[in-house]
C-alpha positions in Angstrom: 0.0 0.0 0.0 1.4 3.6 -1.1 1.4 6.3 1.3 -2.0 8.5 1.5 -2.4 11.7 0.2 -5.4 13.2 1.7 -7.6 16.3 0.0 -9.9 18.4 2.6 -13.2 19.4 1.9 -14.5 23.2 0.9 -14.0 26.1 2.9 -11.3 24.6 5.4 -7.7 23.5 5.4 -5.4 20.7 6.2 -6.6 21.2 10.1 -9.6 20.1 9.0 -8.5 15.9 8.6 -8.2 16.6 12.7 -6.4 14.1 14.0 -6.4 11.4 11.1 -3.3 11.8 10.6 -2.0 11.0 13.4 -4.2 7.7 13.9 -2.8 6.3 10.6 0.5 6.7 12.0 0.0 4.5 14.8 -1.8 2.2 12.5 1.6 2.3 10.7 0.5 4.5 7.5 2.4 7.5 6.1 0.1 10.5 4.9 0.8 13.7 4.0 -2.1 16.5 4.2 -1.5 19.5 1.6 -3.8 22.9 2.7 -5.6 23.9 -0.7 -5.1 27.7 -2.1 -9.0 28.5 -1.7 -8.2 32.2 -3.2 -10.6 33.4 -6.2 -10.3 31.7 -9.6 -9.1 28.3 -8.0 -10.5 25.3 -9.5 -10.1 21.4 -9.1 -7.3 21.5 -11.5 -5.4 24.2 -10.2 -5.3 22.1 -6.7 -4.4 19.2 -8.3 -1.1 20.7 -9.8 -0.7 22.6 -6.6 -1.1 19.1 -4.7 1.2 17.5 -7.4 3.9 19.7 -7.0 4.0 19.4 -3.2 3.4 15.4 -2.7 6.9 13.9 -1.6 7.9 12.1 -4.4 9.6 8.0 -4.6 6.8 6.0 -3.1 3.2 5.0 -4.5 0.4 6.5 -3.1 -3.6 6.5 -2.7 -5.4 9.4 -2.8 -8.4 10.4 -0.5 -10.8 13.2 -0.8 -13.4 13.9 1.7 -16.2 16.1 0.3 -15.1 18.7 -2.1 -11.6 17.0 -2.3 -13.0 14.2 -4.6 -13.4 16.5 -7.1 -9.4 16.7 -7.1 -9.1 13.4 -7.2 -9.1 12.7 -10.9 -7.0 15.5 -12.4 -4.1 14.6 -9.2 -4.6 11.3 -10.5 -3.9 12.1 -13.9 -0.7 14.2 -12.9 1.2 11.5 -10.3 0.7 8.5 -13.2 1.8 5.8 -12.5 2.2 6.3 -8.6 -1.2 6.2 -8.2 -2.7 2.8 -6.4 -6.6 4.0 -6.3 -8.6 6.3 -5.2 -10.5 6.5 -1.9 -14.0 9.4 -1.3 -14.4 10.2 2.0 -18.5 11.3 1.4 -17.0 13.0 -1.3 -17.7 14.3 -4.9 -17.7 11.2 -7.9 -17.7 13.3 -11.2 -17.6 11.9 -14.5 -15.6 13.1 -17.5 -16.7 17.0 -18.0 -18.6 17.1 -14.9 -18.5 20.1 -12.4 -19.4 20.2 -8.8 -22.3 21.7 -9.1 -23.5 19.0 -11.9 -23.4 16.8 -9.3 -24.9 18.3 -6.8 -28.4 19.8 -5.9 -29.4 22.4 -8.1 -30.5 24.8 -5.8 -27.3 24.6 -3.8 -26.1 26.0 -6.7 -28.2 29.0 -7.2 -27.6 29.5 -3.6 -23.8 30.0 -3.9 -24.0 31.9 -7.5 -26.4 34.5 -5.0 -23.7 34.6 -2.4 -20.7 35.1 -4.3 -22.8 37.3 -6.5 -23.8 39.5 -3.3 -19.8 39.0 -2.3 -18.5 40.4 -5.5 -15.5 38.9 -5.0 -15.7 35.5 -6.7 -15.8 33.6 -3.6 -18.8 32.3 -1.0 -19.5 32.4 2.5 -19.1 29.4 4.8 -21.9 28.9 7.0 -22.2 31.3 10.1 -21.2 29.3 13.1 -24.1 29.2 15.6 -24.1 29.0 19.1 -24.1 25.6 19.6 -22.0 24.6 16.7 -18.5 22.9 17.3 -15.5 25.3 17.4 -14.3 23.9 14.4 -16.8 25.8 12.7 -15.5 29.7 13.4 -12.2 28.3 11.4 -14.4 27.5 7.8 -13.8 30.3 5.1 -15.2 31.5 2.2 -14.7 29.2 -1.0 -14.0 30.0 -4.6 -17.3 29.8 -6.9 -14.9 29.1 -9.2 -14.0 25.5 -7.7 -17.3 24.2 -7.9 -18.1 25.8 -11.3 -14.6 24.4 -12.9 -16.0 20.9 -15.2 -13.0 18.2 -14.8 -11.9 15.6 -16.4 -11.9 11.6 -16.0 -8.6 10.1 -18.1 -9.6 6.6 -18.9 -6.1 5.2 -16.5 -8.0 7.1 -13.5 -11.4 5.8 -14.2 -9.8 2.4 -14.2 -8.6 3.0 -10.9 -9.6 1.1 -8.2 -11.6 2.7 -5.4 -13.7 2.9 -2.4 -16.4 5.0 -1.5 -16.9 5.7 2.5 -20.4 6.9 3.0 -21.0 8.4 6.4 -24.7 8.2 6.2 -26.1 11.1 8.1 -25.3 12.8 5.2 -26.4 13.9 2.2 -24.4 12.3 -0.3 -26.2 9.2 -1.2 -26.2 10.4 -4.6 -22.7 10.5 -4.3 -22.5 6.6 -3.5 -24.9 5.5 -5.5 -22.9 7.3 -8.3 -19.9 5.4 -6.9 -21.3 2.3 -7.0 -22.4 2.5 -10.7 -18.9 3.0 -11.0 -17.7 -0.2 -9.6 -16.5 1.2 -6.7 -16.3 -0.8 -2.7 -18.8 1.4 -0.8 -18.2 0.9 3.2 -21.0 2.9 5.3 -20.7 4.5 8.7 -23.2 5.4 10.6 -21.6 9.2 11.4 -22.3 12.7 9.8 -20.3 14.1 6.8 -17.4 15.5 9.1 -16.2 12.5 10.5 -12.5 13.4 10.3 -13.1 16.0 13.0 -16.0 13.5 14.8 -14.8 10.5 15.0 -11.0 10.4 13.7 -9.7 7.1 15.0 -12.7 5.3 13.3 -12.4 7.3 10.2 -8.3 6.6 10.2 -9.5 3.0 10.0 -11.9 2.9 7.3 -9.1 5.0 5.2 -6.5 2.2 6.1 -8.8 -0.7 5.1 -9.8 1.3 1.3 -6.6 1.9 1.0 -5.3 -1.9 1.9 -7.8 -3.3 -0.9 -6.2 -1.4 -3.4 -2.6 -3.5 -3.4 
């Protein structure tokens, strides 16, 4: 098994895998855990040759994307070759060839965040407010480019060959997402958690990622 590469989700950073990292080490797994440039104009493809220039280079690796980070799965794919071992979605985004974020994903979500950034004028959208009760995680989220979601990719044959896993925390709302997985061919393992479970439950998420990323030797 290669070492993991791990993609965040939208309108966070590298702090927001929590402590995953760390429980893969003491399951004996090497990851590395780039921050994504989430400035106006950035798109899946401009992370992916970020990510691609940063990943440490002489060992194979799997790559993981929870939520938005799935849609930078296929383009890094496509630019590390070779080292590649499969592909792993954390709840995250299963495009095909020429499909954007929001193709994927609920129509009105995007209208919602063409209004925002529209009302921003900056290119970018607003995370969601952090309310009283809400975890402390949630006063750390910022604004996301429109651009990322808006951005179609695209699905190189060698990638959609890959082998991969689809980890469905099932409080969610991405069952679209695994059902689109498992058209696909993908493994799909469900959790009962909600769509952050880096930050909820890290030690059990750390072992799902291990076992994806075990079946893909």
């Amino acid at each position: 098994m290669g070492d993991l590469v791990l993609i965040h989700m939208a309108c966070a950073g590298a702090w927001a895998w929590g402590r995953v990292p760390q429980a893969l080490r003491a399951l004996g797994h090497r990851s590395f855990a780039p921050d994504l440039d989430l400035s106006a104009g950035q798109t899946p493809d401009s992370h992916a040759a970020a990510v691609a220039e940063s990943v440490p280079g002489g060992t194979d690796v799997v790559l993981v994307g929870h939520s938005y980070g799935g849609m930078v799965l296929p383009p890094l794919a496509d630019l590390l070759g070779e080292r590649v071992l499969g592909l792993v979605a954390l709840d995250g985004f299963m495009p095909g060839d020429g499909d954007s974020a929001f193709a994927i994903r609920p129509p009105e979500l995007a209208a919602l965040r063409r209004a925002q950034a529209a009302e921003r004028g900056d290119g970018l959208w607003p995370p969601p407010a952090a309310g009283r009760d809400d975890p402390e995680w949630v006063r750390r989220l910022v604004p996301m480019p429109l651009s990322a979601f808006e951005a179609p990719v695209s699905v190189a044959p060698r990638v959609a060959a890959l082998p991969g896993t689809f980890i469905h925390c099932t409080r969610s709302d991405m069952g679209e997402q695994a059902a689109r997985a498992r058209r696909r061919g993908w493994d799909v393992a469900e959790v009962d958690a909600s769509h952050f479970l880096p930050l909820s439950r890290p030690e059990r998420c750390a072992d799902l990622i291990a076992a994806a990323a075990g079946r893909t030797r």
